[in-house]
C-alpha positions as CSV (number, residue, x, y, z in Angstrom):
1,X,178.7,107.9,43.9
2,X,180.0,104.7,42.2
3,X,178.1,105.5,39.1
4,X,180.0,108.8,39.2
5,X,183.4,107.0,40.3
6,X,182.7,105.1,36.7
7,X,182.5,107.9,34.4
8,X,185.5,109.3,36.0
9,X,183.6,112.5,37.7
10,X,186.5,113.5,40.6
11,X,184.8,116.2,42.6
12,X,181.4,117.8,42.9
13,X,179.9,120.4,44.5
14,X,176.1,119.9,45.9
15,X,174.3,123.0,46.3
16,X,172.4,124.7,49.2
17,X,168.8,126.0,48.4
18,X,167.6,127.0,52.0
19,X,170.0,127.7,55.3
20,X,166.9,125.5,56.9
21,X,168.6,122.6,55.2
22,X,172.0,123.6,55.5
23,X,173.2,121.1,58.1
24,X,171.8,118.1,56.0
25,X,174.0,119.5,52.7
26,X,177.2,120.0,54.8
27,X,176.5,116.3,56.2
28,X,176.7,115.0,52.4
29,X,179.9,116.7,51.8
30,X,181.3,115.7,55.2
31,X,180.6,112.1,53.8
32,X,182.9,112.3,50.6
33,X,186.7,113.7,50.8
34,X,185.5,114.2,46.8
35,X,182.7,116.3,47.9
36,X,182.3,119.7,48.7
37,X,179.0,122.3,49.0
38,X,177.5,125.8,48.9
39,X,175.1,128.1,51.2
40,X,172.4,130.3,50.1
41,X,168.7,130.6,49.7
42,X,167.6,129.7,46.4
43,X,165.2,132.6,45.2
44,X,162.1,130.5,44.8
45,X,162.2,129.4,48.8
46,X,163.1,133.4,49.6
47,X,159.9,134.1,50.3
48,X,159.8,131.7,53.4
49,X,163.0,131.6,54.3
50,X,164.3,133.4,57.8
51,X,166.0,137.0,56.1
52,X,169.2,136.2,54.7
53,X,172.2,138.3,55.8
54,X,176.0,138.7,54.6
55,X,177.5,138.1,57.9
56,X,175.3,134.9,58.3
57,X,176.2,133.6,55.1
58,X,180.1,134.0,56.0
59,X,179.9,132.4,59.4
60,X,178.3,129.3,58.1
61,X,180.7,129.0,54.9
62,X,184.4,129.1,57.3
63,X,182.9,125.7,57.1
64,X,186.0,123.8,55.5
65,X,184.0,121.8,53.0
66,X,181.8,125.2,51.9
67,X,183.1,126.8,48.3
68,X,180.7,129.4,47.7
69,X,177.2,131.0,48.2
70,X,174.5,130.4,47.0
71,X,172.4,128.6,44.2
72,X,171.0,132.8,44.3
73,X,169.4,134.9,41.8
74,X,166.3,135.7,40.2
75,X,163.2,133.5,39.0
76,X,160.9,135.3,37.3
77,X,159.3,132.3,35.4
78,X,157.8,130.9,38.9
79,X,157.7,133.9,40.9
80,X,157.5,131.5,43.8
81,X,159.0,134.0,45.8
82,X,158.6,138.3,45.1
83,X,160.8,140.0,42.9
84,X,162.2,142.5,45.1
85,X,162.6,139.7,48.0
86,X,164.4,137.3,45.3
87,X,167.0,140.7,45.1
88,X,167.3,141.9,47.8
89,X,168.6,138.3,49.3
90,X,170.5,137.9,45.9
91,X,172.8,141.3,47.0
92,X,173.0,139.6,50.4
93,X,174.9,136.3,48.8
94,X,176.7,138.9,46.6
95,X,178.0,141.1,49.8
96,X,179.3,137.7,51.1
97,X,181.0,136.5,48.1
98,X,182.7,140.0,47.8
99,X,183.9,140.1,51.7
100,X,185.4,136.5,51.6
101,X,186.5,135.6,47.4
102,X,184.0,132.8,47.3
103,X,182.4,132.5,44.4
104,X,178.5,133.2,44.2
105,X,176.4,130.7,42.2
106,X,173.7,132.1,40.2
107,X,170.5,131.3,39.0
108,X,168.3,133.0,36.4
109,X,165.4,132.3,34.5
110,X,163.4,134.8,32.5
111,X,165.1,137.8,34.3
112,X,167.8,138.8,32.4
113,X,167.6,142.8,32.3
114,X,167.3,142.7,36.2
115,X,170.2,140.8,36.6
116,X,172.7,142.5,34.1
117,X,171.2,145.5,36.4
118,X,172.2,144.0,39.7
119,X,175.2,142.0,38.7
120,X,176.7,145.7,36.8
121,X,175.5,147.4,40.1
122,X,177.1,145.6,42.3
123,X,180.2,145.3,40.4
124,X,181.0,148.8,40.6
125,X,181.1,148.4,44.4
126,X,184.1,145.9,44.1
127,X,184.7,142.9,41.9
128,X,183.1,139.3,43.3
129,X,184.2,135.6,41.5
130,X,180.7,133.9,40.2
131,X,179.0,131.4,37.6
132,X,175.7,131.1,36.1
133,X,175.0,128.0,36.4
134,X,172.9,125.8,34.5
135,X,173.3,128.7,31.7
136,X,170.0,128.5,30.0
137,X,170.4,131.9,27.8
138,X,171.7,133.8,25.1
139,X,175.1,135.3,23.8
140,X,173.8,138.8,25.3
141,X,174.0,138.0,28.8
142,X,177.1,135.7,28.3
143,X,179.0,138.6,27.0
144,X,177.5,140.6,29.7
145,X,178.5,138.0,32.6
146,X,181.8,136.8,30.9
147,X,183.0,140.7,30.9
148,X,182.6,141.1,35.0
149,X,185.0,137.8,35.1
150,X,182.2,135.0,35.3
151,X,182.0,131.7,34.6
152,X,179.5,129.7,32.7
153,X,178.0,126.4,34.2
154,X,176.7,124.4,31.2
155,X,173.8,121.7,32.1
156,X,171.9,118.8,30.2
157,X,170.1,121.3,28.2
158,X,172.9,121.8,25.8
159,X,172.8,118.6,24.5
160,X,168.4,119.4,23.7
161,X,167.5,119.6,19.9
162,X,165.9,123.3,20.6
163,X,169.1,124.7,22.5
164,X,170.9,126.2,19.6
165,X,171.9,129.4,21.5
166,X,172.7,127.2,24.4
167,X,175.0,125.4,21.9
168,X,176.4,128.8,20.3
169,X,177.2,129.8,23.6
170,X,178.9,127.1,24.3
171,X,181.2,126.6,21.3
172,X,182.6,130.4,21.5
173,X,183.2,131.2,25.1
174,X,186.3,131.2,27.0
175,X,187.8,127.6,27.0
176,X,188.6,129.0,30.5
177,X,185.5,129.8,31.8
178,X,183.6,127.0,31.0
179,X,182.2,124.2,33.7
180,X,179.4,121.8,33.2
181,X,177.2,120.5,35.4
182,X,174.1,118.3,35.9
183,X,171.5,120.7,38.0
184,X,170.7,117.4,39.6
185,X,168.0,115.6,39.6
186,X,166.6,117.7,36.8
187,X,168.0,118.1,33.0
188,X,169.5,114.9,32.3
189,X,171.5,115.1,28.9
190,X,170.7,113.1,25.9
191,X,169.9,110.5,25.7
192,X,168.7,110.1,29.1
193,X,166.4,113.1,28.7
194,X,163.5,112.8,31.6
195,X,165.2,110.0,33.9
196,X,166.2,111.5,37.0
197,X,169.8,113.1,36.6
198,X,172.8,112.1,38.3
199,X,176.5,113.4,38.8
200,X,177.8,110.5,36.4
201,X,175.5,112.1,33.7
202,X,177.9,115.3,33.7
203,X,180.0,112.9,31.2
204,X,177.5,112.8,28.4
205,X,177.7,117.4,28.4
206,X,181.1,116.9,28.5
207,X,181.5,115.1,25.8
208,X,178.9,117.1,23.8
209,X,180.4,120.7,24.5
210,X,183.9,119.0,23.6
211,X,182.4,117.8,20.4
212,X,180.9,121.2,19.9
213,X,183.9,122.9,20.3
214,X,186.4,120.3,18.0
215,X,188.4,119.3,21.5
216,X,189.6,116.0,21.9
217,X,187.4,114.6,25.1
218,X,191.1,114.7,27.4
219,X,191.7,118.2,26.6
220,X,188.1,120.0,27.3
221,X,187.7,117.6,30.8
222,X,191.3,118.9,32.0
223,X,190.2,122.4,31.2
224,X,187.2,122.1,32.9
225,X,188.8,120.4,36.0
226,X,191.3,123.1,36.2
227,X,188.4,125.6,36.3
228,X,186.2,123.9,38.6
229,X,189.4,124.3,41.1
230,X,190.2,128.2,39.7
231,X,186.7,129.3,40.9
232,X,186.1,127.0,43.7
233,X,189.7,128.0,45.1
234,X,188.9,126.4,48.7
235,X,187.9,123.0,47.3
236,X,190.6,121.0,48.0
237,X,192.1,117.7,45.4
238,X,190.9,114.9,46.8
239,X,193.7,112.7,48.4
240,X,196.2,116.1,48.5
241,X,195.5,116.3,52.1
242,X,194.4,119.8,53.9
């Protein structure tokens, strides 16, 4: 947190990956007025995680320091967890985010058709706020995600020689729907590629997708700071009071 304090990182989320661990991610939030968190089942641990249900997922997020649901989605790269278990939890975290306006957090990894198929699906049944985060694919399911009103969540990776379509996405979305990220403890930026990663990291993506996209450094970590609190519209500035 120091580290972070440094490199001038005001607020974080941490994320939820199993409502076994909940009260322990909560607990880390409760620690820091800067500090605020998620709930979901991350789709490698839905296999072995109780069955996930909309009106659980809203009970434990009226929470004060919970902002959304999730990290959700599909993993088909693992398959730690079966495909249709992976959705069918993944439309549960959806449901949520659409009854309450909190955004859902998304992850996806080698499953892009099913999840323009869900993501479209469930669209048409009312509009929910979300991200991709750690985005880790190409312009086609950027355009795909940015048209329902997404955000993009960019990582470490874009800063990797081989991430050129990271990098393209990157330099051409939406100023304002852009947020980066460190998908902690994984993914740490250049040139700290394969130490364990670290909110204070985040600083090094900023700085690359700002160079990327000819920003001045001020300008691009405003933007994103003013996104971070468009999407995450319960998080709350710290020192403003409640």
């Amino acid at each position: 947190m120091a580290r972070a304090a440094n490199a001038d990182i005001g607020h974080m989320v941490t994320i939820c990956t199993r409502l076994t661990t909940f009260d322990g991610i909560v607990a880390i939030a409760e620690t820091y007025e800067n500090v605020f968190c998620t709930v979901g089942v991350h789709p490698h641990n839905a296999g072995d995680e109780p069955e996930v249900t909309p009106d659980r997922l809203i009970e434990l997020a009226k929470h004060p320091k919970v902002v959304g649901f999730g990290e959700t989605g599909l993993d088909f790269h693992y398959d730690n967890s079966p495909r249709d278990v992976q959705e069918r939890f993944f439309r549960a975290h959806i449901d949520a985010a659409r009854e309450t306006g909190l955004p859902v957090i998304v992850h996806t990894r080698e499953a892009d058709a099913d999840m323009v198929r869900i993501l479209e699906d469930e669209h048409a049944n009312g509009a929910f706020p979300g991200l991709i985060h750690c985005f880790s694919s190409g312009p086609d399911l950027a355009e795909k995600v940015l048209d329902i009103g997404f955000f993009l969540s960019f990582s470490g990776i874009v800063t990797f020689k081989t991430a050129d379509d990271i990098r393209a996405v990157a330099t051409t979305a939406p100023l304002e729907r852009i947020l980066v990220e460190t998908d902690s403890p994984y993914l740490a930026p250049a040139p700290n590629r394969g130490k364990r990663n670290e909110p204070a990291f985040t600083a090094l993506t900023a700085a690359c997708v700002a160079d990327l996209r000819g920003m001045g450094q001020e300008s691009f970590d405003q933007a994103t700071t003013d996104n971070f609190f468009r999407l995450f519209k319960k998080a709350i500035k710290a020192g403003a009071g409640a």
